[in-house]
C-alpha positions in Angstrom: 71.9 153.7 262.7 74.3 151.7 260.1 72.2 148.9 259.7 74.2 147.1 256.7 77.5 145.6 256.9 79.9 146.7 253.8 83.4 144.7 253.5 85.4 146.2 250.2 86.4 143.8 247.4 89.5 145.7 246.4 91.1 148.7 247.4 90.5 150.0 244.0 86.8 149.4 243.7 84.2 147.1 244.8 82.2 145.9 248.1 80.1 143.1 249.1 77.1 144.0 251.3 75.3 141.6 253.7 72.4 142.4 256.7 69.7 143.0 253.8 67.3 140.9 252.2 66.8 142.6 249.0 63.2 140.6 248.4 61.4 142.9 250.5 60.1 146.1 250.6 63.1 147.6 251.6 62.8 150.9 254.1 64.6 154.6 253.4 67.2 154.0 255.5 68.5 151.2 253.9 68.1 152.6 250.7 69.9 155.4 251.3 72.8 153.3 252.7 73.4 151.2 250.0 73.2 154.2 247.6 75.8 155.6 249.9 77.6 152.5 249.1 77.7 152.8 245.7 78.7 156.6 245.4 81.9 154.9 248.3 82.8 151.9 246.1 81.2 151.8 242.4 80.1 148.6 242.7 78.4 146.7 245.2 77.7 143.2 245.6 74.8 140.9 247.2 74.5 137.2 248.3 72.2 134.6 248.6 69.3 137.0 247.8 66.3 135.2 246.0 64.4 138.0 243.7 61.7 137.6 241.4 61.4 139.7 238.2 58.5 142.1 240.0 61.3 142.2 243.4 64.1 143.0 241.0 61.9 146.1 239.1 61.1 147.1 242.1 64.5 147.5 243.9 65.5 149.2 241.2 63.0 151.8 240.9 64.2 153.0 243.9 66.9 154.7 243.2 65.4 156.0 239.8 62.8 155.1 236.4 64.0 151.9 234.4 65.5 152.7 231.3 64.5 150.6 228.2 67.7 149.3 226.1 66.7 150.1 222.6 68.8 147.0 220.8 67.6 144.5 223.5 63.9 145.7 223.3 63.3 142.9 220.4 59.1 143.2 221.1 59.5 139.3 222.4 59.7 140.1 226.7 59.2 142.2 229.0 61.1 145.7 227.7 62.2 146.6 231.3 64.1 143.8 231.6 67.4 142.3 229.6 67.6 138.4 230.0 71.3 137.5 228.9 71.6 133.9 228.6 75.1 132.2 227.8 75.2 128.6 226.4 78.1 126.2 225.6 78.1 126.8 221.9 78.1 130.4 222.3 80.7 132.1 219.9 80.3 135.9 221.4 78.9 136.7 224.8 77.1 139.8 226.3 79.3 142.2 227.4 82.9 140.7 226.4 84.7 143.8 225.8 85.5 146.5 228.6 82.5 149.0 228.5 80.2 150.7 229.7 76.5 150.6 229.2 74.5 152.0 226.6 76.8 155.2 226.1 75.2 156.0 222.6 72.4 157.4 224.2 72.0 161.1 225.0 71.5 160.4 228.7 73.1 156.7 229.9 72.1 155.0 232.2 72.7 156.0 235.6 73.3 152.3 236.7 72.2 148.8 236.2 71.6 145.9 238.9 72.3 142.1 237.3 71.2 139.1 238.8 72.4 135.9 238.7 69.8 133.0 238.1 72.1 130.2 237.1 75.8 130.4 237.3 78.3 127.5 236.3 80.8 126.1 239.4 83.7 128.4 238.3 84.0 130.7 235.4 82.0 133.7 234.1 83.0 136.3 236.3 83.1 139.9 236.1 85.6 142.3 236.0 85.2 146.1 237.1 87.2 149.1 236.8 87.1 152.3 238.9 87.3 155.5 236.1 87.8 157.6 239.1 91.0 156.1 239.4 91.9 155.7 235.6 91.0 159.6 235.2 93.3 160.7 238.5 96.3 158.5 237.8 96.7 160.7 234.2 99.5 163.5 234.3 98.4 166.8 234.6 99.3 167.3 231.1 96.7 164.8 229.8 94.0 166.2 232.1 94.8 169.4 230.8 94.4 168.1 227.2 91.1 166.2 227.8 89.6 168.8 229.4 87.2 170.1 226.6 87.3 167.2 224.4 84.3 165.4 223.1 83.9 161.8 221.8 81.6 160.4 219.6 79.5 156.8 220.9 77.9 154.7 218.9 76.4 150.9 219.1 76.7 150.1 215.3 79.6 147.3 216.8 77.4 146.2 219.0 74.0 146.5 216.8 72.5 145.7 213.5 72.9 143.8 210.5 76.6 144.8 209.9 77.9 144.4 213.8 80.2 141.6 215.1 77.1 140.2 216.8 75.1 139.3 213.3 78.3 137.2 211.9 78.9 135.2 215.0 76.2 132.6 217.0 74.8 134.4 220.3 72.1 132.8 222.2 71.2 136.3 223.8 69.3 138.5 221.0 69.7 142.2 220.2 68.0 143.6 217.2 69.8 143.0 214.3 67.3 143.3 211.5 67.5 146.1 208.9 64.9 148.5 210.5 67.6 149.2 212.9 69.3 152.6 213.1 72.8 153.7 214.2 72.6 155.7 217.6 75.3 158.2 217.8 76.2 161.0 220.8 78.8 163.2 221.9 80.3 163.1 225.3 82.9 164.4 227.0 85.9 162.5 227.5 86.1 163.4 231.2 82.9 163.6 233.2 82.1 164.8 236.1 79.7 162.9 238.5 76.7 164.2 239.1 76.5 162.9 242.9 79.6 163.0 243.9 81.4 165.7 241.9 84.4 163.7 240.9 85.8 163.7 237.3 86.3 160.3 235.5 87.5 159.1 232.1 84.1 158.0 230.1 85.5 156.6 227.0 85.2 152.3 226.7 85.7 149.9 223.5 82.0 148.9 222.9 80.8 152.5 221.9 83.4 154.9 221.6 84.5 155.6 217.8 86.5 159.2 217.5 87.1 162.6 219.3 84.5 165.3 217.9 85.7 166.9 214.9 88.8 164.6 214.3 88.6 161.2 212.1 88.6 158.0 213.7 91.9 157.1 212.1 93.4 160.3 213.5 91.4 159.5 216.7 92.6 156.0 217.5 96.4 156.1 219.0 94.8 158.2 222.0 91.6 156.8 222.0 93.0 153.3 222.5 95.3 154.4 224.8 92.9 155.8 227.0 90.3 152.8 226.9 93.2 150.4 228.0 94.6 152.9 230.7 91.1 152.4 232.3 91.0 149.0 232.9 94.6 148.4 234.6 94.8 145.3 237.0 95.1 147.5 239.5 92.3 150.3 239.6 90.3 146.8 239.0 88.2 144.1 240.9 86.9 140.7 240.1 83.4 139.4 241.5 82.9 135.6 240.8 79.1 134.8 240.6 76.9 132.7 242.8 73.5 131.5 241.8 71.6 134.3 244.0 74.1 137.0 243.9 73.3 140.6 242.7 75.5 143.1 241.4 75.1 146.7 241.5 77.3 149.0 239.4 77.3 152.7 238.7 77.3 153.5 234.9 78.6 156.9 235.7 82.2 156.1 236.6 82.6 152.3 236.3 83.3 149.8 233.5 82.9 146.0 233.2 83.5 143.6 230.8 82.2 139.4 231.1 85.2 137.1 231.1 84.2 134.5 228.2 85.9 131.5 229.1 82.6 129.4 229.9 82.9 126.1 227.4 81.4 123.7 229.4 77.7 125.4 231.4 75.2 127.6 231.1 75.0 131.1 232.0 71.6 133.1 232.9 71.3 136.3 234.4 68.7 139.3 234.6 69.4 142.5 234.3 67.5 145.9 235.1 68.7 149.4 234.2 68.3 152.7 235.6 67.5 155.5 233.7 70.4 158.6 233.7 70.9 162.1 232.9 73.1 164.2 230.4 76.8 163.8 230.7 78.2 166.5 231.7 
C-alpha cells in the first residue's frame, strides 16, 4: 500500500514528497518507496521535516554506508557530515558551478541528502538537471561517438592551495593546505545506471578536465559542449529552500549547481553523502 504522496516538480526531473516524517525510524515500506522515487524522478524533495544530525545519518544509512568527502574532512567535525555555511561577505559559494559530486573518486557517491537549517526569505535555490535526458536528446551520431570514451575528473579546481577556492573568501572550508593531493579518475563519458539501466552523460564543470588519451586543449570544444548540453532550461528543475526542507538527489544521473545571488542573509545547510560504486 502507497503510503506517500509524490507530486513532480517538472516534467524533466524533480518531486516533492509529503505523508512521511523523516525524524523517525522510518519502516521498509517507506523506504523502499521513496527510493522508488528517486530512481522515477532524480531528485526528491521534503518539507517541514525537523532532523537532527544523528536523524539525518541515520536516514541516510538506509539506503547505503556514508561516504567521507576527502577535501571537506578538515579533522575540525564530524567527518560524516559536510556543514556548508554561506554568509553575506561570501566571495565563492559551495557548489556554484553545474556538477556533480565528488566525481574524482574511483567510486562517487551514489547520492547525497542536504538539509536546510537556515535559509534566507528568497534566494539560494537550487537548480537540477536530469543526465537521462541530456544523454537521450544527443543524435545518434554523438552517442555513437561517446560510446567508449573516457574522461579524466579531478578536484584540483575545487581543492588545494592552487584552486579558485584558496584566492577567493569562503566561509565553508575545504582543505586547502599543502599536504593536499590531486585526486584524479577515469570515467566514462556515458554511464549506465546501475539500478535502473539507463545511460546518462557523466561529464560536469567542477571535475571534469580532458577525454583519456587526448589533451585538454584538444579536449575542450566537446567537452564544454557537452557540460552545457546537460544543464538546458528544459531537462532542468528549480527547488527554492525552506528552513526544514530536505533534498534528496541521485549522484548517478543528476547534476546541481547553488544559485549565488544571496547578498543580504545567511545560508546554512547539512549535508550527508552516500557511499557509490564504480562507474560503469
Amino acid at each position: 500500500m502507497t503510503t506517500l504522496t509524490v507530486r513532480p516538480l517538472s516534467s524533466a526531473i524533480g518531486a516533492e514528497i509529503s505523508g512521511v516524517d523523516l525524524s523517525q525510524d522510518v519502516n521498509d515500506t517507506v523506504i523502499g518507496e521513496i527510493r522508488q522515487a528517486l530512481l522515477d524522478h532524480c531528485v526528491i524533495f521534503f518539507r517541514e521535516q525537523e532532523i537532527d544530525t544523528e536523524q539525518h545519518k541515520r536516514l541516510a544509512k538506509r539506503f547505503g554506508d556514508i561516504f567521507i568527502h576527502p577535501n571537506f574532512n578538515t579533522g575540525d567535525h564530524d567527518p560524516e557530515v559536510v556543514t556548508i555555511h554561506r554568509k553575506p561577505d561570501d566571495e565563492l559559494i559551495v557548489g556554484e558551478d553545474w556538477h556533480t559530486d565528488t566525481t574524482m573518486m574511483a567510486e562517487p557517491p551514489m547520492g547525497a541528502l542536504l538539509y536546510a537549517l537556515d535559509v534566507p526569505e528568497f534566494g539560494g535555490d537550487t537548480l537540477f538537471a536530469n543526465q537521462y535526458l541530456a544523454y537521450e536528446s544527443l543524435s545518434d551520431g554523438m552517442k555513437e561517438l561517446l560510446g567508449g570514451m573516457r574522461c579524466i575528473h579531478t578536484d584540483r579546481k575545487v581543492a588545494g592551495p592552487d584552486s579558485r577556492v584558496a584566492k577567493f573568501k569562503r566561509s565553508t572550508a575545504v582543505r586547502l593546505d599543502d599536504e593536499w593531493r590531486e585526486t584524479r579518475n577515469s570515467h566514462p563519458v556515458v554511464r549506465t545506471h546501475p539500478e535502473t539501466g539507463r545511460k546518462c552523460l557523466f561529464v560536469n564543470h567542477s571535475y571534469s578536465v580532458a577525454f583519456e588519451g587526448m589533451t585538454e586543449e584538444e579536449s575542450a570544444p566537446l567537452l564544454n559542449w557537452l557540460m552545457d548540453w546537460g544543464h538546458r532550461p528544459e531537462i532542468t528543475c528549480r527547488f527554492r529552500w525552506e528552513k526544514g526542507s530536505l533534498a534528496f538527489w541521485d549522484n548517478r544521473c543528476v547534476k546541481h549547481i547553488a544559485v549565488h545571488d544571496i547578498q543580504h542573509a545567511e545560508r546554512l545547510m547539512r549535508r550527508v553523502q552516500i557511499a557509490g560504486e564504480k562507474v560503469a
